[in-house]
C-alpha positions in Angstrom: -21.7 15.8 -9.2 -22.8 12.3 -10.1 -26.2 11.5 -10.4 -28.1 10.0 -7.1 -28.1 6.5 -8.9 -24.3 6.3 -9.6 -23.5 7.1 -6.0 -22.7 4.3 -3.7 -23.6 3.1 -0.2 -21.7 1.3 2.7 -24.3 -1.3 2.7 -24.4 -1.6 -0.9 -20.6 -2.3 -1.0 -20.4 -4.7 1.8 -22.9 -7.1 -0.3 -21.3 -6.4 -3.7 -18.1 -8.0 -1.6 -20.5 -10.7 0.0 -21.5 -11.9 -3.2 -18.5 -11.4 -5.1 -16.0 -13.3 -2.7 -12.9 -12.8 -1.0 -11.1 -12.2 -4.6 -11.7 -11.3 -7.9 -11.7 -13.5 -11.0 -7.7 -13.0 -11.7 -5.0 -14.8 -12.3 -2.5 -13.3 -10.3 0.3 -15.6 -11.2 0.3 -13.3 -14.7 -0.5 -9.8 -13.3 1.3 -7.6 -15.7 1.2 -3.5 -14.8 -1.8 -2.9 -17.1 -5.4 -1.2 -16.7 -7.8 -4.0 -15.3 -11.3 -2.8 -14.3 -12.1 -2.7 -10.8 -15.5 -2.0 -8.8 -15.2 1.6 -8.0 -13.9 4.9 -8.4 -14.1 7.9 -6.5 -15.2 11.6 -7.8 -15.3 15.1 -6.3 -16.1 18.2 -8.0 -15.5 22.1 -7.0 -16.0 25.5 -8.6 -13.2 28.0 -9.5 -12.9 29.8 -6.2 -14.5 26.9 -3.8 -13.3 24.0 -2.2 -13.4 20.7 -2.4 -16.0 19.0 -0.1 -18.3 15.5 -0.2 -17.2 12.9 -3.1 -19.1 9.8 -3.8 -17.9 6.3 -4.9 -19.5 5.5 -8.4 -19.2 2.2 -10.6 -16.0 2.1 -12.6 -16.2 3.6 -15.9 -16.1 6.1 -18.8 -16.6 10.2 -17.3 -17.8 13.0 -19.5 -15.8 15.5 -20.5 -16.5 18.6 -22.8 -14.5 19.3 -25.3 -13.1 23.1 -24.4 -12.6 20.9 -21.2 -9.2 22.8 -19.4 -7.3 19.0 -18.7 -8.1 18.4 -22.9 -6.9 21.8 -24.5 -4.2 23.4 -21.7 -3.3 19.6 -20.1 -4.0 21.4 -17.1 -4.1 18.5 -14.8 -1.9 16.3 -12.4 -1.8 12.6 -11.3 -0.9 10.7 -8.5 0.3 7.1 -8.0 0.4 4.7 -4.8 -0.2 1.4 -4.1 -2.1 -0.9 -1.2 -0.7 -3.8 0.0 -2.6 -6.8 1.3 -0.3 -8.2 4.5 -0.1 -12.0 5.0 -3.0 -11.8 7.6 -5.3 -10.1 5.8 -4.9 -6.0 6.7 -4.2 -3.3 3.5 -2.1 -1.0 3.9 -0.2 2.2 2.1 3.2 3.3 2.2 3.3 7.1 3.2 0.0 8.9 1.5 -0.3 11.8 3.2 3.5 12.8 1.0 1.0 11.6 -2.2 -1.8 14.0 -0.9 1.2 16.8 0.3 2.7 16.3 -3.3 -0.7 16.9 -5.1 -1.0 20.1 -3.0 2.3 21.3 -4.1 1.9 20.5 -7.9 -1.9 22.0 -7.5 -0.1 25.5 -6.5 1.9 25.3 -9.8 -0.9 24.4 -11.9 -3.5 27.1 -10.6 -5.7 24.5 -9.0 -7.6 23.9 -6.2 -6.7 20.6 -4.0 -8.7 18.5 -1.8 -7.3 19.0 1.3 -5.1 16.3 3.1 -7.6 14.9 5.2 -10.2 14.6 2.1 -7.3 12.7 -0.6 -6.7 10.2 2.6 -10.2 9.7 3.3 -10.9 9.7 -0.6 -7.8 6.6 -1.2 -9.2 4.8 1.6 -12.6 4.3 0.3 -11.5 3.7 -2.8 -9.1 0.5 -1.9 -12.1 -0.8 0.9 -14.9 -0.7 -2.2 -12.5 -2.3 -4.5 -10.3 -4.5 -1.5 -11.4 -8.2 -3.6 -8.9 -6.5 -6.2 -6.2 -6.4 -4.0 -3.7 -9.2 -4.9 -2.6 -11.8 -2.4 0.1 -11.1 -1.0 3.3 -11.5 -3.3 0.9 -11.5 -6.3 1.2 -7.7 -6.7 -0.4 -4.6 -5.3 -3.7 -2.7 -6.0 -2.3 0.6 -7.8 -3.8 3.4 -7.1 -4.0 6.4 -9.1 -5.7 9.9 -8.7 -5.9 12.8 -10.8 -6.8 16.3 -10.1 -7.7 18.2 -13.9 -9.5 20.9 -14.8 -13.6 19.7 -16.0 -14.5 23.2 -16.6 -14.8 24.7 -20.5 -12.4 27.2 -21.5 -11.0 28.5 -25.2 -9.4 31.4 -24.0 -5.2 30.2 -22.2 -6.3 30.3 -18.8 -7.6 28.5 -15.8 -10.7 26.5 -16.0 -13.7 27.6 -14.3 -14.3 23.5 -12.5 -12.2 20.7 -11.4 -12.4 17.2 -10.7 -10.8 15.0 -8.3 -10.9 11.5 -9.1 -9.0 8.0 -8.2 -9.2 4.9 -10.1 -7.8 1.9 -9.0 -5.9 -1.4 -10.3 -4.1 -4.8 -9.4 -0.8 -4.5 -11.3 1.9 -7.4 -10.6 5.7 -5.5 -11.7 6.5 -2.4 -14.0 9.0 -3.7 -15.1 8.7 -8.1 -16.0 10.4 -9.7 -13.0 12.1 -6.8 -12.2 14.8 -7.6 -15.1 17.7 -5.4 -15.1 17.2 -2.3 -16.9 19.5 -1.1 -20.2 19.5 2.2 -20.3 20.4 4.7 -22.8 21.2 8.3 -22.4 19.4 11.3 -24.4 21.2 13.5 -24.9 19.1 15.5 -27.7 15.6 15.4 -26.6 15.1 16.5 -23.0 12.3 15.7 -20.3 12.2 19.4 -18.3 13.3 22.6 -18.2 14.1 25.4 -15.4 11.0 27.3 -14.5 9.0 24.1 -16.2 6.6 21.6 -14.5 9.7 18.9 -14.0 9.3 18.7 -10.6 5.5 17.9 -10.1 3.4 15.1 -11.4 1.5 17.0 -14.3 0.2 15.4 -16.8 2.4 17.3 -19.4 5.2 16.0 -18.2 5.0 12.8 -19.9 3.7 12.4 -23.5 7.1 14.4 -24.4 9.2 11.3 -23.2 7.2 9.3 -25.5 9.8 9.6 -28.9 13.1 9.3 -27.1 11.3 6.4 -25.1 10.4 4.9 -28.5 13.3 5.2 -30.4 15.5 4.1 -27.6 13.5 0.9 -27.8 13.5 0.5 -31.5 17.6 -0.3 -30.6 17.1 -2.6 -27.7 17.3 -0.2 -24.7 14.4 -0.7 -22.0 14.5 3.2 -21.4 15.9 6.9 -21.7 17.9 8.5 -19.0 17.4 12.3 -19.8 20.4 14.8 -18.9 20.1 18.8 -17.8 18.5 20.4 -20.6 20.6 24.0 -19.9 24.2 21.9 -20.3 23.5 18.3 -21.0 26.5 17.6 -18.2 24.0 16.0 -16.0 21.6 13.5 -14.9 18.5 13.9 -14.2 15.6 11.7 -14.2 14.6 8.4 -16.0 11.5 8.8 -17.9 9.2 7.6 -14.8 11.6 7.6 -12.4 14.6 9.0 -10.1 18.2 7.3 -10.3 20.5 6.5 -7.9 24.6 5.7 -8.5 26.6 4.1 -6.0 30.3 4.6 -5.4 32.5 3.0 -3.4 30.0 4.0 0.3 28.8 7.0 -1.1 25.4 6.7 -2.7 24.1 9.6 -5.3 21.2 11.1 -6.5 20.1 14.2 -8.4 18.9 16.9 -6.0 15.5 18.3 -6.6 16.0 21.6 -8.1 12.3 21.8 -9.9 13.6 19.6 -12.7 13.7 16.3 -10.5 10.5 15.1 -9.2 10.3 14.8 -5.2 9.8 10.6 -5.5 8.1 9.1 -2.0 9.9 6.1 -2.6 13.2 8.6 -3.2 12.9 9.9 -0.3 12.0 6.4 1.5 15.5 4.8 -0.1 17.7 7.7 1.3 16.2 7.0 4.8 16.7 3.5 4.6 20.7 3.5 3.1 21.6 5.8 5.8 19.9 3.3 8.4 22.2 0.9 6.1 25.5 3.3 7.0 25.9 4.6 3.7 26.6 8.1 2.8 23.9 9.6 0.4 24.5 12.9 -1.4 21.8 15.0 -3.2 23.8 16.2 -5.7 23.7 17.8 -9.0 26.0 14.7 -10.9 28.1 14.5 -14.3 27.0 12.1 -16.2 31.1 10.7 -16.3 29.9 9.9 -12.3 27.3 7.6 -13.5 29.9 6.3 -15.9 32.1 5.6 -13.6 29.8 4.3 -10.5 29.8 0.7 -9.3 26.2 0.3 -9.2 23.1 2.1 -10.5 18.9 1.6 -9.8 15.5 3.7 -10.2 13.5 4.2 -7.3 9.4 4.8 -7.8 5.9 3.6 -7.1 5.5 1.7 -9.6 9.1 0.3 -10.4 10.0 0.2 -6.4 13.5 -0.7 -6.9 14.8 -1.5 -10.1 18.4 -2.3 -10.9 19.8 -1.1 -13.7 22.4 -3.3 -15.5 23.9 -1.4 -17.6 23.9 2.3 -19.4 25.1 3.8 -22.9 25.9 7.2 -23.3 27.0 8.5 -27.1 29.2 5.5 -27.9 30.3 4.3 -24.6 28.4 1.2 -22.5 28.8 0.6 -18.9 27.7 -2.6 -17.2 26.9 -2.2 -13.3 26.7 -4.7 -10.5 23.4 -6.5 -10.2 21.3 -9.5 -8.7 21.8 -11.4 -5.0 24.4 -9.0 -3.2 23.8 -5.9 -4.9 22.7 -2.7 -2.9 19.8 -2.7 -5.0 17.9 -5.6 -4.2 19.1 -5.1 -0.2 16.9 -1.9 -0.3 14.3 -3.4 -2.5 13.6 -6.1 0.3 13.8 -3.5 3.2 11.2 -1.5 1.2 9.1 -3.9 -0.1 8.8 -5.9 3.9 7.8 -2.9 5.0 5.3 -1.7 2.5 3.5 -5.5 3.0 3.9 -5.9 6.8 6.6 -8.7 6.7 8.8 -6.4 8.3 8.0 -4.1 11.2 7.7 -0.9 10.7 9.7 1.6 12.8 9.4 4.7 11.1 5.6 5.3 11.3 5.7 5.2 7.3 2.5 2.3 6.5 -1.2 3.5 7.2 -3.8 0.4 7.8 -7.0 0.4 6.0 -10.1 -0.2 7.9 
């Protein structure tokens, strides 16, 4: 547990934001998605075999780690990611936690951790955004990202379970993922592969994502802005971008990989199939050739952190296909739905946004 000096007060917080202002010194007119430093992170320990139970807010910064630490030899860990909004009169609010909090719960199960519970990762996100609220952009500036991480602390040498874990969420303003949401060029791996049946494809561990690194990098060594990765058992199908699902439109039928334990269960996946049925589109969760995607009309990637992203065009061995973007496209239809809602310029009728207080 953190020392007695690191831990933080109500009171203590309420005059950092007295003296500190409405807003922090940022200019938010050149956000990028980066790290910037906040106020305040949030910790919470537990024992192999215990639960979860009172975390503290601590100053932002550097933890301690062993080095037969479980998350640092085995990569036995997991990470979330969601964002708070600030609304045009003031209020923050997420988009749908408790599925971040039911996610991490799942992915926990997988990776022979204990959770917090629900209740505790809500109450835990909450804290976190109200200590660190001066570092929520304005509105249409960005959003405060959010991201928490559930790893095994404990020491270990022997393959196995660590004997402690630690829950902890950092926060920070990012403005887009991807630089004014430019259309994406993709290219198609169809060598290197992000998951495998049986593997940890469809939760957020942290293994997950260092393998994307070389087909990432060598894919933008020729100009592409990312990899789409096919089924590694055929390498028919599409699966996954390397942060993110994909969707392919057709005609009125809209297409997306189901989620088979190789596709991640996205929030904002989930959130866009909602919201093109409310459209009157068909939507299919559906295990898809890769000729589909050649052949589609339109084509985006659906996340936390890249929303809604169109994607303009994809190359696949030595064939490129250019898609339908900009003012008309699907794309940007569900990207305003989603975004109004996630900041309060729209109302929200499906219960989805929780307000901070």
């Amino acid at each position: 547990m953190p020392s007695p000096g690191l831990q933080t007060t109500s009171d203590s917080i309420r005059s950092h934001d007295a003296d500190h202002g409405k807003y922090a010194d940022v200019n938010w007119d050149e956000l990028e998605f980066g790290v910037v430093p906040t106020d305040y992170m949030y910790t919470m320990k537990c024992s192999k075999g215990d639960e979860f139970s009172q975390g503290h807010l601590t100053p932002y910064g550097n933890i301690e780690l062993s080095p037969s630490a479980g998350v640092l030899n085995y990569g036995q860990g997991l990470f979330e990611g969601l964002k708070a909004n600030r609304t045009e009169d003031g209020r923050f609010l997420l988009f749908r936690p408790e599925e971040n909090a039911l996610r991490m719960k799942m992915g926990a199960e997988r990776m022979c951790m204990p959770s917090p519970s629900p209740q505790q990762f809500l109450d835990a996100v909450k804290r976190t955004v109200l200590a660190n609220k001066r570092w929520v952009p304005p509105t249409g500036k960005g959003t405060l990202y959010l991201r928490p991480l559930l790893m095994g602390s404990g020491s270990v040498l022997g393959v196995g379970p660590a004997p402690e874990y630690t829950f902890l969420i950092f926060a920070s303003p990012v403005g887009s993922y991807h630089k004014g949401r430019a259309a994406l060029n993709l290219y198609v791996e169809d060598k290197l592969h992000r998951a495998t049946p049986g593997g940890t494809g469809g939760v957020k561990s942290i293994t997950n994502y260092s393998p994307v690194y070389l087909a990432q990098k060598q894919a933008r060594a020729k100009g592409f802005s990312d990899v789409l990765f096919l089924d590694s058992l055929t390498g028919k199908y599409i699966e996954e971008i390397t942060a993110c699902n994909i969707f392919i439109l057709k005609g009125n039928v809209i297409s997306t990989p189901t989620i088979d334990g190789t596709v991640l269960p996205g929030i904002t996946r989930k959130s866009i199939i909602n919201i093109a049925r409310d459209f009157g589109y068909q939507v299919e969760e559906r295990v898809i050739p890769v000729e589909d995607l050649l052949e589609a009309d339109e084509a985006f990637c659906t996340g936390t952190a890249v929303v809604v992203t169109p994607i303009g065009a994809v190359t696949y061995q030595d064939k490129r296909v250019e898609y339908k973007t900009g003012k008309g496209a699907l794309s940007q239809k569900l990207y305003e739905v989603i975004t109004g809602i996630q900041t309060g310029r729209l109302e929200d009728k499906k219960g989805w946004t929780m307000e901070i207080n």
